[in-house]
PDB file of N, CA, C and O in Angstrom:
ATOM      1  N   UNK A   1      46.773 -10.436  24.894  1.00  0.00           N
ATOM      2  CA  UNK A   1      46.058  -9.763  25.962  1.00  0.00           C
ATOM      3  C   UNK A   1      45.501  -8.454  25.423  1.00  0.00           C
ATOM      4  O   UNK A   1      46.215  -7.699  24.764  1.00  0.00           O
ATOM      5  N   UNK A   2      44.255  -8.189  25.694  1.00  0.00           N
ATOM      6  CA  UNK A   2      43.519  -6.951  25.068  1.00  0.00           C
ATOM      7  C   UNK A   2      44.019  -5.722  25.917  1.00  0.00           C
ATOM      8  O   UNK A   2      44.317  -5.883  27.101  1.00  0.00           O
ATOM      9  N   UNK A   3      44.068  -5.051  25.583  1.00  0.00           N
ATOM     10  CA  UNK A   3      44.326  -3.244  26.042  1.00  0.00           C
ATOM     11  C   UNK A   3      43.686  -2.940  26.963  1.00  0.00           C
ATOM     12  O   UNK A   3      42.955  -3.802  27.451  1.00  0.00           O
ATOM     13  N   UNK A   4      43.723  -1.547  27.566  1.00  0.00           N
ATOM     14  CA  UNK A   4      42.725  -1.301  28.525  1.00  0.00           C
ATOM     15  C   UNK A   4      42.205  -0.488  27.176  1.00  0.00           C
ATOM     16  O   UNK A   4      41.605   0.401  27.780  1.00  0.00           O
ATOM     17  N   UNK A   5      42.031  -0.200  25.932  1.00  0.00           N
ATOM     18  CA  UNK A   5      41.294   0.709  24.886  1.00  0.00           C
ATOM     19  C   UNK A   5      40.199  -0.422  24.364  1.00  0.00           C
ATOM     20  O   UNK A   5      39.068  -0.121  23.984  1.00  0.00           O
ATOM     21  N   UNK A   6      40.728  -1.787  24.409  1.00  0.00           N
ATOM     22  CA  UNK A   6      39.871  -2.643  23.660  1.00  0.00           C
ATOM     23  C   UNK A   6      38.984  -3.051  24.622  1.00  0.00           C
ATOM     24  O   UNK A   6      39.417  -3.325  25.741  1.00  0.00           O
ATOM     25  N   UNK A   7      37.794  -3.139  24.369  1.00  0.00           N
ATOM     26  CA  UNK A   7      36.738  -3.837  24.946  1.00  0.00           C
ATOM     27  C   UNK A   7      37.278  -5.279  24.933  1.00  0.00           C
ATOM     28  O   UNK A   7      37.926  -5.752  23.999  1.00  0.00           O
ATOM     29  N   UNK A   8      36.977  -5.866  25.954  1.00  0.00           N
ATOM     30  CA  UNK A   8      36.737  -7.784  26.784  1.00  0.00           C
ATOM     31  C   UNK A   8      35.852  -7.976  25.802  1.00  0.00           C
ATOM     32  O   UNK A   8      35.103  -7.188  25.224  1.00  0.00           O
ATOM     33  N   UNK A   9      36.092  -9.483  25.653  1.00  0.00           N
ATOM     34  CA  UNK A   9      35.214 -10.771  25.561  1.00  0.00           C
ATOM     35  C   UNK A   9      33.818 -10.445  25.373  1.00  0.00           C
ATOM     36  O   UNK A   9      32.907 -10.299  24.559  1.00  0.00           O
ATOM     37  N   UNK A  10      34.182 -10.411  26.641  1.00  0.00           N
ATOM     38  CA  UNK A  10      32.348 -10.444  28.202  1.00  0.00           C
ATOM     39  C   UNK A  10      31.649  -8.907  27.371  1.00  0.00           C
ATOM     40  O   UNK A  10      30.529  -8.759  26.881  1.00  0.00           O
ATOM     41  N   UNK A  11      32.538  -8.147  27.440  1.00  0.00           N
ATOM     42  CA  UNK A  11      32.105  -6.222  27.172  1.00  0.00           C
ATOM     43  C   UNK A  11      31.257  -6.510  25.479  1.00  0.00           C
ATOM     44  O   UNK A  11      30.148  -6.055  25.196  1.00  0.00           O
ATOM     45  N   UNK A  12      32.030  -7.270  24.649  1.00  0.00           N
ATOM     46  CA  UNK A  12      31.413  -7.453  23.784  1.00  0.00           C
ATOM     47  C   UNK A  12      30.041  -8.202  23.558  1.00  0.00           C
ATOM     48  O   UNK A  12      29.032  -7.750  23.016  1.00  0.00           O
ATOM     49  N   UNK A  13      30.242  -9.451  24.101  1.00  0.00           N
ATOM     50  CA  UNK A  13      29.146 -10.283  24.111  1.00  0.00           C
ATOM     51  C   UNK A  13      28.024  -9.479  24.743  1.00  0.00           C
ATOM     52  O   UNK A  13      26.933  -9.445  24.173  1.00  0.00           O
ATOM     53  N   UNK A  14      28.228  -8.808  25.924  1.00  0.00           N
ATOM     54  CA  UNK A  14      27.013  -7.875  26.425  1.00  0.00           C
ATOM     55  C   UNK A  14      26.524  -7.182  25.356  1.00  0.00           C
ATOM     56  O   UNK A  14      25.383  -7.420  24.961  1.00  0.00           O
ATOM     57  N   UNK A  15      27.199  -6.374  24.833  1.00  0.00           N
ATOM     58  CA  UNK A  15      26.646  -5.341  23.772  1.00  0.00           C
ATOM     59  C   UNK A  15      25.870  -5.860  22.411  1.00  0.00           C
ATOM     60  O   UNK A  15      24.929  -5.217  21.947  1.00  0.00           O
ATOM     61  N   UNK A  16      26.215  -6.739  21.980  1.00  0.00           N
ATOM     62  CA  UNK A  16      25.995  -7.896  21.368  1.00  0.00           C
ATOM     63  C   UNK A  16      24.706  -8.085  21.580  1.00  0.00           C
ATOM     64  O   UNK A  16      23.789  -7.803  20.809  1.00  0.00           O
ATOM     65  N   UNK A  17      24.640  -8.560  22.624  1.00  0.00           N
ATOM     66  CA  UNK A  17      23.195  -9.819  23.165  1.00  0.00           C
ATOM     67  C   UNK A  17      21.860  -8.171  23.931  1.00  0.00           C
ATOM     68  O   UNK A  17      20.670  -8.402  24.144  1.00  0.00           O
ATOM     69  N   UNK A  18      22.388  -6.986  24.138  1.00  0.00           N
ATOM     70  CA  UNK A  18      21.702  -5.934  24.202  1.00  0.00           C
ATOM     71  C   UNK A  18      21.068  -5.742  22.680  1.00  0.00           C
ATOM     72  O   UNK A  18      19.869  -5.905  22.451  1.00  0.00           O
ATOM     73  N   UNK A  19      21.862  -5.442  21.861  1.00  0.00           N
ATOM     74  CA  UNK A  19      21.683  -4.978  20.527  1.00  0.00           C
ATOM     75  C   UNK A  19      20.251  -5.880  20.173  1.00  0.00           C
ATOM     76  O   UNK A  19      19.143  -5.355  20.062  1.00  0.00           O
ATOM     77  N   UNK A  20      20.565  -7.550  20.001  1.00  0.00           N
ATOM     78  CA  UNK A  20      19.719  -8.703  19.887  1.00  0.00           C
ATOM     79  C   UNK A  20      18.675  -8.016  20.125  1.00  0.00           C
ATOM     80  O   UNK A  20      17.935  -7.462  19.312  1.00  0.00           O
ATOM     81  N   UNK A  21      18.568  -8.070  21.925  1.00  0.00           N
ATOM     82  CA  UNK A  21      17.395  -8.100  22.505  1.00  0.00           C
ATOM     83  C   UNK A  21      16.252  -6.900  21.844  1.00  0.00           C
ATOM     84  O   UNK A  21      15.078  -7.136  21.558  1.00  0.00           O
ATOM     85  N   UNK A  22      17.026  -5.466  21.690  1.00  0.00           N
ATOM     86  CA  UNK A  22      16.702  -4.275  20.947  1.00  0.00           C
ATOM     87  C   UNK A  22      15.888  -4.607  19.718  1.00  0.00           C
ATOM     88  O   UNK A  22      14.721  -4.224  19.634  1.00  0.00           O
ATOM     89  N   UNK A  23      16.452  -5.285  18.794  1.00  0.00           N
ATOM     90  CA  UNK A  23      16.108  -5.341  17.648  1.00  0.00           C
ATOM     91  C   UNK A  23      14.663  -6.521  17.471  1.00  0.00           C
ATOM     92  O   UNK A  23      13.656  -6.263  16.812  1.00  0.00           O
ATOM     93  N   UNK A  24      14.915  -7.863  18.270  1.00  0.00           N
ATOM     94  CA  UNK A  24      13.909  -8.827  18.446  1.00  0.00           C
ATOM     95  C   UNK A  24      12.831  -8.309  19.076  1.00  0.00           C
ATOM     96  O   UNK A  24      11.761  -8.904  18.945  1.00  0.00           O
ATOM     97  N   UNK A  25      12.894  -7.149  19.851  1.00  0.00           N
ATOM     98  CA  UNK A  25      11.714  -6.878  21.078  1.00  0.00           C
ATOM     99  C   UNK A  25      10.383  -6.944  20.251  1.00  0.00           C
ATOM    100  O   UNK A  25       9.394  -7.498  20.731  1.00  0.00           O
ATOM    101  N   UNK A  26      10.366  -6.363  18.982  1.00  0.00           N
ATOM    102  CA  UNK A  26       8.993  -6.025  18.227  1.00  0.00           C
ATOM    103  C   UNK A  26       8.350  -7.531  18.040  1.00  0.00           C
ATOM    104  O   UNK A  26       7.129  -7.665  17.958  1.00  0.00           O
ATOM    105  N   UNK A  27       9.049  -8.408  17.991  1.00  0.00           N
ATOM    106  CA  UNK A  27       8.756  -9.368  16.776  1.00  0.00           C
ATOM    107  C   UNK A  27       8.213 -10.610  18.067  1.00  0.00           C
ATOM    108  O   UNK A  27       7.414 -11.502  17.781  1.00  0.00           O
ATOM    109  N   UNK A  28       8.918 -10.419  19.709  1.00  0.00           N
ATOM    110  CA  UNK A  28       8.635 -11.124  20.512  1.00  0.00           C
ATOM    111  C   UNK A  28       7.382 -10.979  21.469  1.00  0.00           C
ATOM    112  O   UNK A  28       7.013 -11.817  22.292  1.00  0.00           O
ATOM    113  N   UNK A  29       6.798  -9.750  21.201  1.00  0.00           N
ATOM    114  CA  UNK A  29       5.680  -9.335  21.982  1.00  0.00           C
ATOM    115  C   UNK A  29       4.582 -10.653  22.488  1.00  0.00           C
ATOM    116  O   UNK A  29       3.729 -11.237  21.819  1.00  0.00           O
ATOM    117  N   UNK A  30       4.916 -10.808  23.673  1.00  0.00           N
ATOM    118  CA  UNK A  30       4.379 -12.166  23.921  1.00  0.00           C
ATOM    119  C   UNK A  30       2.868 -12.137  24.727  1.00  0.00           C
ATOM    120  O   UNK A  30       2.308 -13.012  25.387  1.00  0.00           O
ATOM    121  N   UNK A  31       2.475 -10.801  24.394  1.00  0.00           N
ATOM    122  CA  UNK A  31       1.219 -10.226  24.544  1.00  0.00           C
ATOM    123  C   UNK A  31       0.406 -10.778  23.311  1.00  0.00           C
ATOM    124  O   UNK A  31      -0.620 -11.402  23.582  1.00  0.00           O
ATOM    125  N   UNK A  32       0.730 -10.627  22.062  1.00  0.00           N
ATOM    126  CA  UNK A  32       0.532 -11.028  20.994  1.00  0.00           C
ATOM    127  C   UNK A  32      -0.040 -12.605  20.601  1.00  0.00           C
ATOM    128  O   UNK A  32      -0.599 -12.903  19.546  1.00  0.00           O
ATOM    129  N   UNK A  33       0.256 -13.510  21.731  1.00  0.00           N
ATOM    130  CA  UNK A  33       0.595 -14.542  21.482  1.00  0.00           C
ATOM    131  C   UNK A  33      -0.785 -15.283  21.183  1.00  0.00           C
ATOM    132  O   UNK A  33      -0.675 -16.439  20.775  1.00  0.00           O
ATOM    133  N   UNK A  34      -2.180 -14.721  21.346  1.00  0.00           N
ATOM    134  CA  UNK A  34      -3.340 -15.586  21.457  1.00  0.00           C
ATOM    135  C   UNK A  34      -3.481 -15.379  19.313  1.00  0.00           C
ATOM    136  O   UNK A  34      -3.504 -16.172  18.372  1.00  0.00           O
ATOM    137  N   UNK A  35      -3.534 -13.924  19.461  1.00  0.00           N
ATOM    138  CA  UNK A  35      -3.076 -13.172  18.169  1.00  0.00           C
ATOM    139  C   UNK A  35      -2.677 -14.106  17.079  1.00  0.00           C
ATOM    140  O   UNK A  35      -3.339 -14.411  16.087  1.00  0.00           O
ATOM    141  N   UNK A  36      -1.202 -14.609  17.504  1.00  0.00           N
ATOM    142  CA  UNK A  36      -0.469 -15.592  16.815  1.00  0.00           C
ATOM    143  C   UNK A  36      -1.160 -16.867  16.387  1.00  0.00           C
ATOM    144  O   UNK A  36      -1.342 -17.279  15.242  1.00  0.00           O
ATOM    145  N   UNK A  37      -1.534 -17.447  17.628  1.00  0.00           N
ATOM    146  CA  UNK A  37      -2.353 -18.604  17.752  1.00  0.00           C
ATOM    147  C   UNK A  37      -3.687 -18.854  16.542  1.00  0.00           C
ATOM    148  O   UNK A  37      -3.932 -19.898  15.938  1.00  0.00           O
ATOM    149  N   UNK A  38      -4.302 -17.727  16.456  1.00  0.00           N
ATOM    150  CA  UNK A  38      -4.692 -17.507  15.701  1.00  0.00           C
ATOM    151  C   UNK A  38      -4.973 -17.538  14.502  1.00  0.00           C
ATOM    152  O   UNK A  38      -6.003 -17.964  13.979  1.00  0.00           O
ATOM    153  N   UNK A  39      -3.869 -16.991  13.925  1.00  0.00           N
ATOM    154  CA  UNK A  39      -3.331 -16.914  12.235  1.00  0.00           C
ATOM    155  C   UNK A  39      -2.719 -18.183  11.873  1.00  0.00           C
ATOM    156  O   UNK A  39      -2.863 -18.735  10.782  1.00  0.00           O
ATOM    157  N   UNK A  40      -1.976 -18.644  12.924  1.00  0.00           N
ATOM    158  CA  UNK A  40      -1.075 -19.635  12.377  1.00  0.00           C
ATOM    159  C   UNK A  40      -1.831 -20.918  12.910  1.00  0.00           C
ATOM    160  O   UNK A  40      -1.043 -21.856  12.788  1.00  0.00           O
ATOM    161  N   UNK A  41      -2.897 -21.308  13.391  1.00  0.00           N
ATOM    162  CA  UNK A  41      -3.666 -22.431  13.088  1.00  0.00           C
ATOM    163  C   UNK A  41      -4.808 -22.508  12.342  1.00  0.00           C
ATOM    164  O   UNK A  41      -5.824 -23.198  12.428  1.00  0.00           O
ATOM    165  N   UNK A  42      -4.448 -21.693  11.621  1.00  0.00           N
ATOM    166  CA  UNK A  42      -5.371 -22.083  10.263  1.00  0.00           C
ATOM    167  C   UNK A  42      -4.954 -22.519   9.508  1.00  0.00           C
ATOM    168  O   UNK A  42      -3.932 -21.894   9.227  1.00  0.00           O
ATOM    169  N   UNK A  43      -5.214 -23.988   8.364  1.00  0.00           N
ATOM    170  CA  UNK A  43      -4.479 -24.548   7.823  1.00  0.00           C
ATOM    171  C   UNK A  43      -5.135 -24.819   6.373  1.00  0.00           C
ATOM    172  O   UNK A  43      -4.573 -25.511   5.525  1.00  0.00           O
ATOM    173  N   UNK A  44      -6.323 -24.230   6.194  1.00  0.00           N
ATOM    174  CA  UNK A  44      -6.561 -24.443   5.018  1.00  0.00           C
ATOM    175  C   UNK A  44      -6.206 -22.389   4.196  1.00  0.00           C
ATOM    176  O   UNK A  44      -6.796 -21.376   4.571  1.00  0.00           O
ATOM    177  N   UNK A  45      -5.075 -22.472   3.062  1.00  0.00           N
ATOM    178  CA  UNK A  45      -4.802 -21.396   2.686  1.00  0.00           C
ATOM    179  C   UNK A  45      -5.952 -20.863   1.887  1.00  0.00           C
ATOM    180  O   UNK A  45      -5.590 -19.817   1.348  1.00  0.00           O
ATOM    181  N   UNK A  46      -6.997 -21.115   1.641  1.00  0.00           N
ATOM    182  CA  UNK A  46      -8.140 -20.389   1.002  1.00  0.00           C
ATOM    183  C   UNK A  46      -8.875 -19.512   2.075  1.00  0.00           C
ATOM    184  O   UNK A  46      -9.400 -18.402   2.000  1.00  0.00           O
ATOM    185  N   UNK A  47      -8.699 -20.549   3.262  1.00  0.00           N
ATOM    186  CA  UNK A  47      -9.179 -19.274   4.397  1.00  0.00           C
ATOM    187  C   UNK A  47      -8.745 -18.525   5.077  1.00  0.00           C
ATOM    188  O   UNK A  47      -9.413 -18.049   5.995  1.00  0.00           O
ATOM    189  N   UNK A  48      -7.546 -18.195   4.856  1.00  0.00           N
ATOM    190  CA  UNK A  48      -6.299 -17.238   5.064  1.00  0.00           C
ATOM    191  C   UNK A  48      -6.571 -16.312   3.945  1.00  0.00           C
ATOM    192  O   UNK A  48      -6.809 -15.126   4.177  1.00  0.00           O
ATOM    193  N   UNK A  49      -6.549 -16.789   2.739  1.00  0.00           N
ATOM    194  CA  UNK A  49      -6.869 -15.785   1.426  1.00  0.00           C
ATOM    195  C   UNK A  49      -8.149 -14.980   1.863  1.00  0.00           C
ATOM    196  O   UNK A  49      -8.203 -13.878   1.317  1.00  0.00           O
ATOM    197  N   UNK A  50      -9.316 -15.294   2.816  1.00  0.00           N
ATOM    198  CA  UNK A  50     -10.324 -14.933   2.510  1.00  0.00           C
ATOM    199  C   UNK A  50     -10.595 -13.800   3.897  1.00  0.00           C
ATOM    200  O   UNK A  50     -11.480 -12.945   3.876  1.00  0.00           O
ATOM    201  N   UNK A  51      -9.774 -13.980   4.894  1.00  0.00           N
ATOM    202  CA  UNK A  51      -9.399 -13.347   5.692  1.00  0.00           C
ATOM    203  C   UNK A  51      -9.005 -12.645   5.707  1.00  0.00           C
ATOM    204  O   UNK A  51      -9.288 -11.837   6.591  1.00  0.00           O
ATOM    205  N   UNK A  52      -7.709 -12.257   4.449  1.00  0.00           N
ATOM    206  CA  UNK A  52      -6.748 -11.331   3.907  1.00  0.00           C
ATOM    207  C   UNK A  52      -7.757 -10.363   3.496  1.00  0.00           C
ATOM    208  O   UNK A  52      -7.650  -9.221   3.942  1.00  0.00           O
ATOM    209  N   UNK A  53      -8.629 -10.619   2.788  1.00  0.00           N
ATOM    210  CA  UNK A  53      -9.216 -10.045   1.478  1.00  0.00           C
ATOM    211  C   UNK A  53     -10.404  -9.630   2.403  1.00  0.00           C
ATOM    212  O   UNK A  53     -10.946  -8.603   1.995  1.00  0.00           O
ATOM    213  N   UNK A  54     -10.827 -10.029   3.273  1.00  0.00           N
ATOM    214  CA  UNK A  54     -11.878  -9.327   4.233  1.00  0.00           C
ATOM    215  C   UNK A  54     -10.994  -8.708   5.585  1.00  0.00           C
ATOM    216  O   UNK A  54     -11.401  -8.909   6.729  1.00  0.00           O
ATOM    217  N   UNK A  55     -10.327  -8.297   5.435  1.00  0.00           N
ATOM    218  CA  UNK A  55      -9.283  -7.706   6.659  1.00  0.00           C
ATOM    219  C   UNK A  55      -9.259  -7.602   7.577  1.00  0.00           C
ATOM    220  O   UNK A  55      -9.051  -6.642   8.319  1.00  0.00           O
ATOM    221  N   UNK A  56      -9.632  -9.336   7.821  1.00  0.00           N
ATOM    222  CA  UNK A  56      -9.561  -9.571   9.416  1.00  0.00           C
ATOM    223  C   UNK A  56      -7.566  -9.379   9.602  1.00  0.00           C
ATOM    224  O   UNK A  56      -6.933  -8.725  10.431  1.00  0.00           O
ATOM    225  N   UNK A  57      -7.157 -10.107   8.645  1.00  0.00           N
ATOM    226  CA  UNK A  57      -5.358  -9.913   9.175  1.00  0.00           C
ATOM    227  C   UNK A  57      -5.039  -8.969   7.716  1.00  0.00           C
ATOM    228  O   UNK A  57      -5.637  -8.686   6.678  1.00  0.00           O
ATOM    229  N   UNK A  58      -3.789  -8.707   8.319  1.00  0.00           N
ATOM    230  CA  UNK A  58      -3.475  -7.991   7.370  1.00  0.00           C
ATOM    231  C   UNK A  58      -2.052  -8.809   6.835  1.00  0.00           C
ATOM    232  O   UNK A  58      -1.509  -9.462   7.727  1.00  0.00           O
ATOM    233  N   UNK A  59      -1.467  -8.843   5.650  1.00  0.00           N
ATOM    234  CA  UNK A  59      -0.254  -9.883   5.732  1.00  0.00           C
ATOM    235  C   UNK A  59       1.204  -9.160   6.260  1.00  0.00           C
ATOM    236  O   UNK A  59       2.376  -9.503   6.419  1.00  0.00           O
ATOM    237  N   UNK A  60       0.544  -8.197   6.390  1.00  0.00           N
ATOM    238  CA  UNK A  60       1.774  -7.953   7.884  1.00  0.00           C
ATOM    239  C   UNK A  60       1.603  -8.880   9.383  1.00  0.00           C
ATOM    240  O   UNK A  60       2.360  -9.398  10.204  1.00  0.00           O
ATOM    241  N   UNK A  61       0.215  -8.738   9.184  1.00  0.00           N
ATOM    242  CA  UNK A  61       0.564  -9.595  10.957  1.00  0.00           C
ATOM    243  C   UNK A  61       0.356 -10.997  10.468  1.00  0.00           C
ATOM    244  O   UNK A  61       0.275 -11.808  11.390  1.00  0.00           O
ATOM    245  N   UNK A  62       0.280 -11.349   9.619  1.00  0.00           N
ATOM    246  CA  UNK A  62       0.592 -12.917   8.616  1.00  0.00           C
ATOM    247  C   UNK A  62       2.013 -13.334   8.941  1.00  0.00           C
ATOM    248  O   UNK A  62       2.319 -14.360   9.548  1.00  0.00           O
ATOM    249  N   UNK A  63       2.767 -12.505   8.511  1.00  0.00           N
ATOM    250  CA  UNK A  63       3.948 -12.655   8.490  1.00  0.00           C
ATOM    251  C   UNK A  63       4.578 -12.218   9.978  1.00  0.00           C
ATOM    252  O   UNK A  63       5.803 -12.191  10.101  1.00  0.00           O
ATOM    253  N   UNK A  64       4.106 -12.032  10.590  1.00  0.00           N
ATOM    254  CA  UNK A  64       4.626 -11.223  12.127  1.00  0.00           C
ATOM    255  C   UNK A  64       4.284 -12.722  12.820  1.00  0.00           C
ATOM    256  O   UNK A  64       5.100 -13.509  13.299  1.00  0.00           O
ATOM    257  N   UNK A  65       2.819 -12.871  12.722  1.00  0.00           N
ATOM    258  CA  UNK A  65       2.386 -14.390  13.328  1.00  0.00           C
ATOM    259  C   UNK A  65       3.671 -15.602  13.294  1.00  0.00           C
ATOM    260  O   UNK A  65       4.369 -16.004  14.225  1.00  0.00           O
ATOM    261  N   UNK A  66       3.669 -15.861  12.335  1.00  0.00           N
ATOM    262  CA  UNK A  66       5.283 -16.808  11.753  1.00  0.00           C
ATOM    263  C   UNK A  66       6.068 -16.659  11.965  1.00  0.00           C
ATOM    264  O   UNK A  66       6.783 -17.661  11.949  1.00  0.00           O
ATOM    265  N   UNK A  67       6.564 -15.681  12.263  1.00  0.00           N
ATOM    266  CA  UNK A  67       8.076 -15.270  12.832  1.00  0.00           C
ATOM    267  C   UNK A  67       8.086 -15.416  13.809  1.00  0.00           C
ATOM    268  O   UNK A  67       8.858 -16.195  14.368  1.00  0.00           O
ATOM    269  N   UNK A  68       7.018 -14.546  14.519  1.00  0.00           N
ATOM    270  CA  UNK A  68       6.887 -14.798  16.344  1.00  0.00           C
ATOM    271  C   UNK A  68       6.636 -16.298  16.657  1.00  0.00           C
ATOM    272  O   UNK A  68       7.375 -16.722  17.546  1.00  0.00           O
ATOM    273  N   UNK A  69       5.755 -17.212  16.130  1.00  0.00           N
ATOM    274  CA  UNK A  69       5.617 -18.699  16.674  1.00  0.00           C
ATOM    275  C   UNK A  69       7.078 -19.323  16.391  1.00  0.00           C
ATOM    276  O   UNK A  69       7.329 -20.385  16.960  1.00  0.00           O
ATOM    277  N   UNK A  70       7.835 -18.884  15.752  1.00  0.00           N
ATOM    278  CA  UNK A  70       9.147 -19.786  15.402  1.00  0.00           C
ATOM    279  C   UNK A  70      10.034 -18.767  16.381  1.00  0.00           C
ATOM    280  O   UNK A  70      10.983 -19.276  16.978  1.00  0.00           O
ATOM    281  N   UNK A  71       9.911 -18.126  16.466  1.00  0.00           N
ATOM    282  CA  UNK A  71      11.199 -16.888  17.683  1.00  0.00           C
ATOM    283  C   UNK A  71      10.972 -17.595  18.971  1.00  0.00           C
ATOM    284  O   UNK A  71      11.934 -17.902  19.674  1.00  0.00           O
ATOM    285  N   UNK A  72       9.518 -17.920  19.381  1.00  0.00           N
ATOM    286  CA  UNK A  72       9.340 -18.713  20.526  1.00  0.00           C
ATOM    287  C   UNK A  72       9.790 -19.913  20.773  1.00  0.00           C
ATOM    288  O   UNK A  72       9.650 -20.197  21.962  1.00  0.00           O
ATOM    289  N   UNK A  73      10.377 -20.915  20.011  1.00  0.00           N
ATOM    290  CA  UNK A  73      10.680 -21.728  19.965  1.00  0.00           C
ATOM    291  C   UNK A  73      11.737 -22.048  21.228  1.00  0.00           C
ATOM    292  O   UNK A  73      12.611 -21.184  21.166  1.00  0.00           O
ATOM    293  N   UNK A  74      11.945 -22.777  22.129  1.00  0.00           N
ATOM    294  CA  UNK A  74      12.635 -23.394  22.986  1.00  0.00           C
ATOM    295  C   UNK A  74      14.313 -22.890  22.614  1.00  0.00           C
ATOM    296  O   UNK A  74      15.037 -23.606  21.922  1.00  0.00           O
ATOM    297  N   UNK A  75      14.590 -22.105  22.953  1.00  0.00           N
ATOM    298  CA  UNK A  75      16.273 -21.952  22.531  1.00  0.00           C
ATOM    299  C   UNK A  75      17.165 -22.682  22.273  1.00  0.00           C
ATOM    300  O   UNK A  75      17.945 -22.485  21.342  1.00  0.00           O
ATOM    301  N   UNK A  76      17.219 -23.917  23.265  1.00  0.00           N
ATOM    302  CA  UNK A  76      17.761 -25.068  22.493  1.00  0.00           C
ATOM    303  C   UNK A  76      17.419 -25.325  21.125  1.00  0.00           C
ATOM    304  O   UNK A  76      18.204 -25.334  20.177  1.00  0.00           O
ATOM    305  N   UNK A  77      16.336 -25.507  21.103  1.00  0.00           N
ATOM    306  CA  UNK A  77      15.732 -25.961  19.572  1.00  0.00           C
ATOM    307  C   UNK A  77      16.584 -25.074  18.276  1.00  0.00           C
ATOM    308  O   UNK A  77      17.054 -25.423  17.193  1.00  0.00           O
ATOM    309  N   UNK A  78      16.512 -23.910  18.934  1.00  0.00           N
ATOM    310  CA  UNK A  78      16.897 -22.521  17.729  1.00  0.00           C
ATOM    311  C   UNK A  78      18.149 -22.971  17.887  1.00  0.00           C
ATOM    312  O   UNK A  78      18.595 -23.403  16.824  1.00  0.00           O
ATOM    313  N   UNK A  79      18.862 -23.040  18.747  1.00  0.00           N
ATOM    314  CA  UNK A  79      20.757 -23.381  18.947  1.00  0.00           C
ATOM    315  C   UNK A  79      21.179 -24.589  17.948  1.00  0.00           C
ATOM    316  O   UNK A  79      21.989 -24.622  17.022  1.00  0.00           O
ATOM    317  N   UNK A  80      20.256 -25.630  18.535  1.00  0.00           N
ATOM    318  CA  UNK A  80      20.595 -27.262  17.789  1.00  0.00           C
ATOM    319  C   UNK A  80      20.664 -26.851  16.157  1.00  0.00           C
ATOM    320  O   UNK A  80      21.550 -27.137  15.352  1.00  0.00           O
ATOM    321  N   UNK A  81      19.162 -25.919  15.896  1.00  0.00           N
ATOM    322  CA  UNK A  81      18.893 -25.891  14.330  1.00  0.00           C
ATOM    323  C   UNK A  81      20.183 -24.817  13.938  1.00  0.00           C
ATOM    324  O   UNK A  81      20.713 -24.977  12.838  1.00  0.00           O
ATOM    325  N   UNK A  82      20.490 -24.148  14.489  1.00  0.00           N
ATOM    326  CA  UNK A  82      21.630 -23.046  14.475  1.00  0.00           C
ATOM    327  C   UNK A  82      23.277 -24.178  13.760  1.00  0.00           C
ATOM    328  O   UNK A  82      23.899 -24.121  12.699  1.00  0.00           O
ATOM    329  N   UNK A  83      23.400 -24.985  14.884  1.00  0.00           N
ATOM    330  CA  UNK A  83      24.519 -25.280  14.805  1.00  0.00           C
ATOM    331  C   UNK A  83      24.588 -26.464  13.426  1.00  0.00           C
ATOM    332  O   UNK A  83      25.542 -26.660  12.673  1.00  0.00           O
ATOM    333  N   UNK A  84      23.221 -27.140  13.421  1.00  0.00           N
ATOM    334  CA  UNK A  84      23.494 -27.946  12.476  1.00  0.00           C
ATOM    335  C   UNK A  84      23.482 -27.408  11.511  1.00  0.00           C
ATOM    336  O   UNK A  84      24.384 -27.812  10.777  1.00  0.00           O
ATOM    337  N   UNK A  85      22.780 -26.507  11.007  1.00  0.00           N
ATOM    338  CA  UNK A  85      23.305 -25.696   9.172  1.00  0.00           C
ATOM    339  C   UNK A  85      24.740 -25.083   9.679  1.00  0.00           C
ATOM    340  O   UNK A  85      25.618 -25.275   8.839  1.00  0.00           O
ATOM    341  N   UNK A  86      25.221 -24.339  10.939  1.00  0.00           N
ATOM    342  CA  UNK A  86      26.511 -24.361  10.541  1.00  0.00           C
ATOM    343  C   UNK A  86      27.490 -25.262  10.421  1.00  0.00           C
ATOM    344  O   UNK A  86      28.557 -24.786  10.032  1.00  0.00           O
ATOM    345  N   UNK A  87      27.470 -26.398  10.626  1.00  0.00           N
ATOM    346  CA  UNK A  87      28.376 -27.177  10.826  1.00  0.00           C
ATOM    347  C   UNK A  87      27.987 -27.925   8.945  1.00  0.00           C
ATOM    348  O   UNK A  87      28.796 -28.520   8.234  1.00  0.00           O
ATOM    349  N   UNK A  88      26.784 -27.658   8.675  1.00  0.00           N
ATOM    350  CA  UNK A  88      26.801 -28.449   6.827  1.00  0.00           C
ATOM    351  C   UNK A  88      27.607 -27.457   6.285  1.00  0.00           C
ATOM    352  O   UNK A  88      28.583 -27.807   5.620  1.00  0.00           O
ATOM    353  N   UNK A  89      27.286 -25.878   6.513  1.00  0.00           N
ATOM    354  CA  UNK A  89      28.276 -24.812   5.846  1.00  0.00           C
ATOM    355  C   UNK A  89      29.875 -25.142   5.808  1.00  0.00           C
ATOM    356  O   UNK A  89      30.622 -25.194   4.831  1.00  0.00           O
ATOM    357  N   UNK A  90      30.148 -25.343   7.153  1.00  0.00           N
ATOM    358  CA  UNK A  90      31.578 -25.994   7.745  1.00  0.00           C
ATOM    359  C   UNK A  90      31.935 -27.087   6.523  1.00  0.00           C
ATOM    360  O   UNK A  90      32.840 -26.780   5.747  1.00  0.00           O
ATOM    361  N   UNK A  91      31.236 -28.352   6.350  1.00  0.00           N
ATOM    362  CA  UNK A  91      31.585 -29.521   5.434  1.00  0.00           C
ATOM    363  C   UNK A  91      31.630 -29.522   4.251  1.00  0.00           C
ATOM    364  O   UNK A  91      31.935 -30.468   3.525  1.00  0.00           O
ATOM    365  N   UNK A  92      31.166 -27.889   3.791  1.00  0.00           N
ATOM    366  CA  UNK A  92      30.891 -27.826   2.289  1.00  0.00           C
ATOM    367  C   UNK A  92      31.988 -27.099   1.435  1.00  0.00           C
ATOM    368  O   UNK A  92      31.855 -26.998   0.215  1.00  0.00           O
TER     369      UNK A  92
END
């Protein structure tokens, strides 16, 4: 049984899932999202190179684009992919 000095369970997981939210906020800007759409349906990399190099993007928001289309991802999706590399870590 925890103390009345030790933080709960629950006290933790809050602080926890605050911290998350803190740190993800930049990367989730879902204002961004046409932005995203953008960068990341382009599929031939010469015209990404040529974009770079004429500064329509910069490879900061290259790399911001990618992160954010995969952060969006359905939470389940992120959980399932979550649990199955932990559970290969687990077998190894």
């Amino acid at each position: 049984m925890a103390s009345e000095a030790e933080p709960t369970w629950k006290a933790v997981v809050a602080r926890k899932r605050s911290q998350q939210k803190d740190l993800l906020a930049p990367w989730l800007d879902l204002a961004a999202t046409k932005e995203v759409a953008l960068i990341t349906e382009i599929s031939d990399a010469d015209v990404l190179v040529k974009e770079l190099a004429q500064g329509v993007h910069s490879a900061v928001d290259v790399t911001k684009a990618y992160i954010r289309q995969y952060m969006i991802l359905p939470m389940r999706q992120i959980r399932g992919l979550l649990l199955t590399n932990y559970q290969g870590y687990l077998c190894t």
